[in-house]
C-alpha positions in Angstrom: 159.1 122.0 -17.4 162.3 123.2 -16.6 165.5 121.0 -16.7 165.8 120.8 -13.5 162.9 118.2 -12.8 164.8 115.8 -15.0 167.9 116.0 -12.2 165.9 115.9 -9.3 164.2 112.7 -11.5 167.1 111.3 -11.4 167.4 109.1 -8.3 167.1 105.7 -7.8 163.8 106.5 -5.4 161.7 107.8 -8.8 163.1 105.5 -11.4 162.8 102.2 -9.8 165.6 100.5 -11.3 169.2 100.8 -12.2 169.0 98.6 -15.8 167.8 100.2 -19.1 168.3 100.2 -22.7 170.1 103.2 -24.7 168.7 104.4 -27.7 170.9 101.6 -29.3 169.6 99.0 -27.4 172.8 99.1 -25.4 172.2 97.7 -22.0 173.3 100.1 -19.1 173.6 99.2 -15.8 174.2 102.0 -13.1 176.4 101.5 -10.5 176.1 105.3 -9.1 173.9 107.6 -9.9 176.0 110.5 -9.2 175.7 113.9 -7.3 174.8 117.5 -8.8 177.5 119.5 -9.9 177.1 123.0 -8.5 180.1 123.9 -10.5 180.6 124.7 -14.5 180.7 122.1 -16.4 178.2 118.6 -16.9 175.5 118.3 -14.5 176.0 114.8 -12.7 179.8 113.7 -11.6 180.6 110.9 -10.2 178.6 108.3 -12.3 179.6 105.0 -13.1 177.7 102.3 -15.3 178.6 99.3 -17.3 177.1 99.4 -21.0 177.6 95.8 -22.2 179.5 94.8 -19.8 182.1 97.7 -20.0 182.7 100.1 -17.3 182.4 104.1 -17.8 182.9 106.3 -15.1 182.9 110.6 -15.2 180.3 112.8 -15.8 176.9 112.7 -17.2 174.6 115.8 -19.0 170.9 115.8 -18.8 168.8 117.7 -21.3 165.0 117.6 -22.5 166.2 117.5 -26.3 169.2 115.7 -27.4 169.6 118.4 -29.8 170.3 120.6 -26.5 173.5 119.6 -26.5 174.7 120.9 -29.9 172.7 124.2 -29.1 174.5 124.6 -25.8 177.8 124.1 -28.2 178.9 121.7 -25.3 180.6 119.8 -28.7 183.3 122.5 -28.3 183.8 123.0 -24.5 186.5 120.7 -23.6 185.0 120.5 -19.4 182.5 118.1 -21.5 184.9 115.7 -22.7 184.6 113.1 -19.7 180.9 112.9 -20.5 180.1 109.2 -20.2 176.0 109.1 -20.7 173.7 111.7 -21.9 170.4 111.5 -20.4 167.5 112.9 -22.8 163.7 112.8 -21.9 163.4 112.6 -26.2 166.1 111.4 -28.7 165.3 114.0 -31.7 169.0 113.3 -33.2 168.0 109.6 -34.0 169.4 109.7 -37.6 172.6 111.3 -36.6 173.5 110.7 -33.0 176.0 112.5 -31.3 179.6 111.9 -31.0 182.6 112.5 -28.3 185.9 114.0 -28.9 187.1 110.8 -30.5 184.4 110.4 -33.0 182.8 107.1 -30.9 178.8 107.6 -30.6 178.1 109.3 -27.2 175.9 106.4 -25.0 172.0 108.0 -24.9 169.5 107.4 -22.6 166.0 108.4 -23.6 163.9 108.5 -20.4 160.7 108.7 -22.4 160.7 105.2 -23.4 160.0 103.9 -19.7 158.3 107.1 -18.0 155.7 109.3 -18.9 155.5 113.3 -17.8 152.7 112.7 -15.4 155.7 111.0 -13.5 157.6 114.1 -13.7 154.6 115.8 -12.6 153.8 113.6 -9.5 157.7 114.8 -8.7 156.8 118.3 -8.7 153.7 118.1 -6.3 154.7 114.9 -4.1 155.3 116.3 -0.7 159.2 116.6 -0.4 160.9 114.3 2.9 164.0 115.0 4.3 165.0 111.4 3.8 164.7 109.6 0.1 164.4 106.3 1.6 161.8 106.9 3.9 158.7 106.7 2.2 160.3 103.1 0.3 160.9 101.6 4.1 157.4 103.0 5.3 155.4 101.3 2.3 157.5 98.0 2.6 158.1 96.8 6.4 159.0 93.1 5.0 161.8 94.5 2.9 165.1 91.8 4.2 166.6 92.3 6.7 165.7 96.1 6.8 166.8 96.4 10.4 169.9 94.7 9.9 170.9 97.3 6.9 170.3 100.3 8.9 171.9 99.3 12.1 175.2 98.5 9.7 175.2 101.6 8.4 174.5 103.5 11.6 177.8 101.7 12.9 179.2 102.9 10.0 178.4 106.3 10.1 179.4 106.5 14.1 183.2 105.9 12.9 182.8 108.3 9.8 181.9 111.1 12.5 184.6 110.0 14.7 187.3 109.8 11.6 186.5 113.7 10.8 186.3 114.6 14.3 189.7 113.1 15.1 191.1 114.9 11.9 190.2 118.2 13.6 191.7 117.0 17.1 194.9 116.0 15.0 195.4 119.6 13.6 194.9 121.5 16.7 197.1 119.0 18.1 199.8 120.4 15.9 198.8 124.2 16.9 199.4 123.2 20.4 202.6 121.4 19.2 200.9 118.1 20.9 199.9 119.3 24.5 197.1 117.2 25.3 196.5 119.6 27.6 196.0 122.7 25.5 194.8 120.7 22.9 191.9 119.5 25.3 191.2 123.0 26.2 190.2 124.2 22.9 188.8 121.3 21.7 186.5 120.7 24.6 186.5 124.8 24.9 184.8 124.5 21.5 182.3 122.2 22.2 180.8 123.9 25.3 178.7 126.3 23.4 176.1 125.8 20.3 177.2 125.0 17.2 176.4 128.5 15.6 178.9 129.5 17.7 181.4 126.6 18.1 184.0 128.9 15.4 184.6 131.4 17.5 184.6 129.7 20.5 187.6 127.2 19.4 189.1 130.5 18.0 188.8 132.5 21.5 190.1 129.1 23.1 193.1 128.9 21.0 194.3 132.5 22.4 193.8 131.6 25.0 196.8 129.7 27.6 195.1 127.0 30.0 198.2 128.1 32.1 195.8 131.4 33.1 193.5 129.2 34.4 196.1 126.5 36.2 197.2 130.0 38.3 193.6 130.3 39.2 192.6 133.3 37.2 189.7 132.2 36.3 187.5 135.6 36.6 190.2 137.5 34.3 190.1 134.2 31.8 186.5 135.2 31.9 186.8 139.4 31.5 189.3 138.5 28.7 186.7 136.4 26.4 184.3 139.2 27.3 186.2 142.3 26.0 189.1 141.1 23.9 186.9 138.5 21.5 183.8 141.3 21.5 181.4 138.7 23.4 180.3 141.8 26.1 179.1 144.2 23.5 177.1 141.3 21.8 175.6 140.0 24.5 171.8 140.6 25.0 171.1 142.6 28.2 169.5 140.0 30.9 170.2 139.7 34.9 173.4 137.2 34.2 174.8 140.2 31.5 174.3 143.1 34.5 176.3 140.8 36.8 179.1 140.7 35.3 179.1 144.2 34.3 180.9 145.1 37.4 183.5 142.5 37.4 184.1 143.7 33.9 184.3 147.7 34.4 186.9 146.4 37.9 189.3 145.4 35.5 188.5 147.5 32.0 191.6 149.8 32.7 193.6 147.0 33.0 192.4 145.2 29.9 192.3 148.3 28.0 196.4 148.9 28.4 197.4 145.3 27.9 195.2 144.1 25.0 194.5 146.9 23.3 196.9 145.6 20.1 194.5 141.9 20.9 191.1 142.5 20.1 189.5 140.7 17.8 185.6 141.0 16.9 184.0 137.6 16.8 180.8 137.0 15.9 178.8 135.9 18.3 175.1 134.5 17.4 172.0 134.6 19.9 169.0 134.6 17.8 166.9 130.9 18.7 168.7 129.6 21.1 167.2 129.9 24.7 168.8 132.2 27.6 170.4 128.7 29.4 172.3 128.3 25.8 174.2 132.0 25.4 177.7 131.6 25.2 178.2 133.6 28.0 176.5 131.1 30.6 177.9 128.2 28.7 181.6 130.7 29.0 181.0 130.5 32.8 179.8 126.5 32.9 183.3 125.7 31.3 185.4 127.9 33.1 183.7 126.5 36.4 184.4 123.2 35.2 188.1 123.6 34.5 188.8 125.4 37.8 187.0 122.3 39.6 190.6 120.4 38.6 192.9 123.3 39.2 193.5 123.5 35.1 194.5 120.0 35.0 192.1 118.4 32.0 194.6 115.2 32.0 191.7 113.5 34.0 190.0 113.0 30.9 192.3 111.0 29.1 192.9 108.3 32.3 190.5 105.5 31.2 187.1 104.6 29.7 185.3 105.9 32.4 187.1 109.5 33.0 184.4 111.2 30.5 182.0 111.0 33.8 184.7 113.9 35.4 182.5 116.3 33.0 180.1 116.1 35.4 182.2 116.8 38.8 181.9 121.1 38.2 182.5 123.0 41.5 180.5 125.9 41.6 183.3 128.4 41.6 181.5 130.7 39.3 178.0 131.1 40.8 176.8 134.8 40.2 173.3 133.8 41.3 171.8 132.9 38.4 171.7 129.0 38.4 173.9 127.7 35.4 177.2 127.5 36.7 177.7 123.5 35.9 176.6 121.7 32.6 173.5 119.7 32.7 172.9 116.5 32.6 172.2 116.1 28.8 175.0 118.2 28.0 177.2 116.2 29.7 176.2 113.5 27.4 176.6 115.4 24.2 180.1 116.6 24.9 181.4 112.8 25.9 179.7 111.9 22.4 180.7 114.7 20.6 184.4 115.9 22.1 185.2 113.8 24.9 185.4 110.6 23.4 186.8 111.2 19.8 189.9 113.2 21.6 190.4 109.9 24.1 190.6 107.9 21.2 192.7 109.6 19.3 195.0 109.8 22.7 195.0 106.0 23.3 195.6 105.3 19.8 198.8 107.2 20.1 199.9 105.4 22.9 199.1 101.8 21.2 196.0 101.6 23.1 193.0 101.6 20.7 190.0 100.6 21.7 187.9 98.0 19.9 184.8 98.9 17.8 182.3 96.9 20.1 184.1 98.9 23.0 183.4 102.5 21.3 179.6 101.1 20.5 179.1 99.9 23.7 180.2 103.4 25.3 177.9 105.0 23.2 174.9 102.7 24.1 175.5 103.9 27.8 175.0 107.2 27.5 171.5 109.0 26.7 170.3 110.1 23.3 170.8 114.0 21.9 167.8 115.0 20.6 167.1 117.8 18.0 166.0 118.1 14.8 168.2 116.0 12.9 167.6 112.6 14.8 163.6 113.6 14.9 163.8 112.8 10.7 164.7 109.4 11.4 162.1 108.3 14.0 159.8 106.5 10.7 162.7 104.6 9.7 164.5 104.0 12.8 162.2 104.9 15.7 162.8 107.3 18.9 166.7 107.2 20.0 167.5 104.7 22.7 170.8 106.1 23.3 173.6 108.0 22.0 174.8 105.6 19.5 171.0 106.1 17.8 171.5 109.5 17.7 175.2 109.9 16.9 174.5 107.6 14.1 171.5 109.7 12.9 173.4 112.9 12.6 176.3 111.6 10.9 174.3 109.9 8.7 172.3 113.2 7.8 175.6 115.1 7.5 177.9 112.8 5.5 175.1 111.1 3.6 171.4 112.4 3.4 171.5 115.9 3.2 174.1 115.7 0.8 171.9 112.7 -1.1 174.5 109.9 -1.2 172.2 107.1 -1.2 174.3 105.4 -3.5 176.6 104.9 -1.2 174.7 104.4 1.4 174.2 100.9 2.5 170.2 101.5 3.1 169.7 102.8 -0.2 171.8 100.2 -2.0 169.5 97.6 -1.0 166.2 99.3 -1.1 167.5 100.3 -5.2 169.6 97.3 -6.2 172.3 99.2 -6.1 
C-alpha cells in the first residue's frame, strides 16, 4: 500500500478515538488531528496532543516503517525539527528508537497495535462522501443534541462567510478611497454574474466610473465592457449576441480612437452555464438595474429593508430577448451574497451594527440558493428552508469540509470526542 492510505487513515472518522498508547506506553491524547501539508517538509501540521499530560504542538510524519525515517535522512533535514509525533503502522526500531535534535526519544505511535490492514483496505474501497461526518450522523440519529450542534455551527459559519466577505468590501473600499458608491458598484458589479466569472467582472467594474452611468450612458457603459475587456469576441454567437452587434459596430470608431491604449483581454468563461447565465445578459440585467435609480446605488445602504430595491429594475435595456431584470432567485442570492455583507460593513461604520439574531433573522426571510454544494448536506441537515440553510452550507463546505477541518468543526468535535 502506498503511504498515502495511512494519511487519508488518519482522521478521527476511521480511527474512532482520539486516546492511545505510544510504543512506550505513553498516553497520547489528540487534541487536532492536523491537515496535509502540500508543501516540503512533515506530512501533518497543525497537530496538537497531550502525552502525559504535557502539551506538544507542530508537525507530525507518517511512515509504514519507523526505519523510514532514517532512510528518508529526515534526521538531517532541519524542516523536521518541529516533529512532535511520528505515526508508524510497525515500530521495527524497538531496541533503538529514534531521537530529535536534542537527543530526547521522538513520541511513536504504532497504529498496528489497535488496527489491522483489512481496515486500511475497507478505506480504499469504501465509497468516498463529500462530507466525513455524514455517514457517523446517518448511522446514529440519537447522537445528543445532534441538531443543536449543527445549527451552532451553521450560525457560525454564516459570520465566517460574512467576515471574509467584508474583508474584500474593506479593500475595494480603499481602491475607491471609501465611496460607497463606487465601492457598491463593483462589489455588487461583481456579484451579478457567475462565479467563474466574478474576477473579471469586479476587474471590468473597477475601470469602470459609476459617474458614466449617473450621466445616463448606459449603452456606451455597455459597448465599453464589450470591446475594451474582450467580452464581444468571447461571446458565443446567439440572437441576444447579433443584437448588440449593431449598437457595437455604431460606435466601434469611436471606441477604437479613445481606448485603444485601454484594452485589456479578460477571460471570459461560458462552458456549463445556461444561455440566461452569460455575462453578457447578466451585463445588461445590471446595467438595467443601475439606470432604474439614475446611478444612485445609495438606496441600498438606507435600512434593513433597502436590499428589496434589487428587485425594482426598469426595463431600460430590453433588446427583445427577455432578461433585462434579475430573477427572482437571484435577487435572493445577491442580498445574501453582496447586498447584505456591504450594508453591514456600512452600518458598522456609522456605529450602527446590527445584532446577530437581526442578521439570522434577515437571512431566514429570504429563499434558499440551491446548487450543488447545499445538495451535500440534505442527509445531515435536510432540504434548505431558507437562505440562512444554505449560506451556512456553503460556508461550511468552503471554510471547513472541503478543506477537512473537522477538528475544528463543532459537528465533528462532538461526533469524535474531540
Amino acid at each position: 500500500m502506498k503511504e498515502e492510505v495511512l494519511h487519508q487513515f488518519w482522521h478521527p472518522k476511521h480511527l474512532g478515538q482520539n486516546v492511545f498508547k505510544l510504543v512506550n506506553n505513553q498516553v497520547l491524547e489528540i487534541q487536532s488531528f492536523g491537515e496535509v501539508n502540500l508543501l516540503q517538509g512533515p506530512d501533518i501540521h497543525g497537530f496538537s496532543a497531550r502525552i502525559d499530560g504535557q502539551l506538544l504542538a507542530g508537525f507530525m510524519e507518517m511512515h509504514w516503517l519507523s526505519s523510514d525515517w532514517l532512510k528518508h535522512q529526515h534526521s538531517s533535514d532541519s524542516k523536521y525539527d518541529n516533529v512532535v509525533l511520528h505515526v508508524v503502522w510497525e515500530d521495527d526500531l524497538k531496541l533503538e528508537p529514534l531521537r530529535n535534535k536534542e537527543g530526547q526519544i521522538l513520541p511513536t505511535l504504532e497504529l498496528s497495535r489497535y488496527f489491522t490492514k483489512k481496515d486500511l483496505q475497507k478505506l480504499q474501497i469504501a465509497t468516498p462522501v463529500d462530507l466525513m461526518c455524514e455517514n457517523k450522523i446517518c448511522e446514529r440519529r440519537d447522537l445528543d443534541g445532534i441538531g443543536e450542534i449543527i445549527d451552532n455551527q451553521k450560525k457560525r459559519a454564516v459570520f465566517k462567510k460574512l467576515d471574509i466577505q467584508k474583508t474584500k468590501i474593506q479593500e475595494i473600499l480603499e481602491f475607491t478611497q471609501h465611496d460607497w458608491e463606487q465601492t457598491a458598484w463593483i462589489w455588487l458589479g461583481s456579484y451579478c454574474v457567475d462565479p467563474q466569472n466574478r474576477l473579471s467582472a469586479e476587474r471590468v467594474f473597477r475601470n469602470i466610473s459609476l459617474n458614466k452611468m449617473k450621466r445616463g450612458n448606459w449603452e456606451e457603459v455597455l459597448v465599453e465592457i464589450l470591446y475594451r475587456f474582450g467580452l464581444f469576441e468571447a461571446t458565443p454567437d446567439l440572437p441576444i449576441f447579433r443584437q448588440i452587434i449593431p449598437l457595437v459596430q455604431n460606435k466601434l470608431s469611436y471606441l477604437e480612437e479613445q481606448m485603444k491604449e485601454k484594452c485589456e483581454q479578460l477571460p471570459w468563461y461560458h462552458g456549463k452555464v445556461r444561455y440566461q447565465n452569460y455575462p453578457l445578459v447578466k451585463f445588461i440585467q445590471y446595467l438595467s438595474f443601475v439606470s432604474s435609480w439614475d446611478g444612485d446605488l445609495t438606496v441600498l445602504l438606507e435600512n434593513e429593508g433597502s436590499w428589496v430595491n434589487l428587485n425594482k429594475s426598469q426595463k431600460v435595456i430590453d433588446y427583445k430577448f427577455g432578461f433585462s431584470k434579475f430573477a427572482g432567485d437571484q435577487i435572493f442570492r445577491m442580498a445574501a451574497n453582496a447586498w447584505l455583507p456591504l450594508f453591514l460593513i456600512y452600518k458598522e461604520r456609522r456605529d450602527e451594527s446590527l445584532s446577530e439574531n437581526q442578521i439570522l433573522e434577515l437571512l431566514k426571510g429570504w429563499k434558499p440558493e440551491v446548487n450543488g454544494i447545499v445538495k451535500k448536506y440534505r442527509k445531515i441537515d435536510g432540504a434548505p428552508l431558507n437562505a440562512f440553510d444554505s449560506f451556512s452550507q456553503i460556508s461550511m463546505w468552503q471554510n471547513w469540509c472541503s478543506v477537512k477541518k473537522c477538528s475544528n468543526c463543532e459537528i465533528g468535535k462532538s461526533i469524535w470526542n474531540l
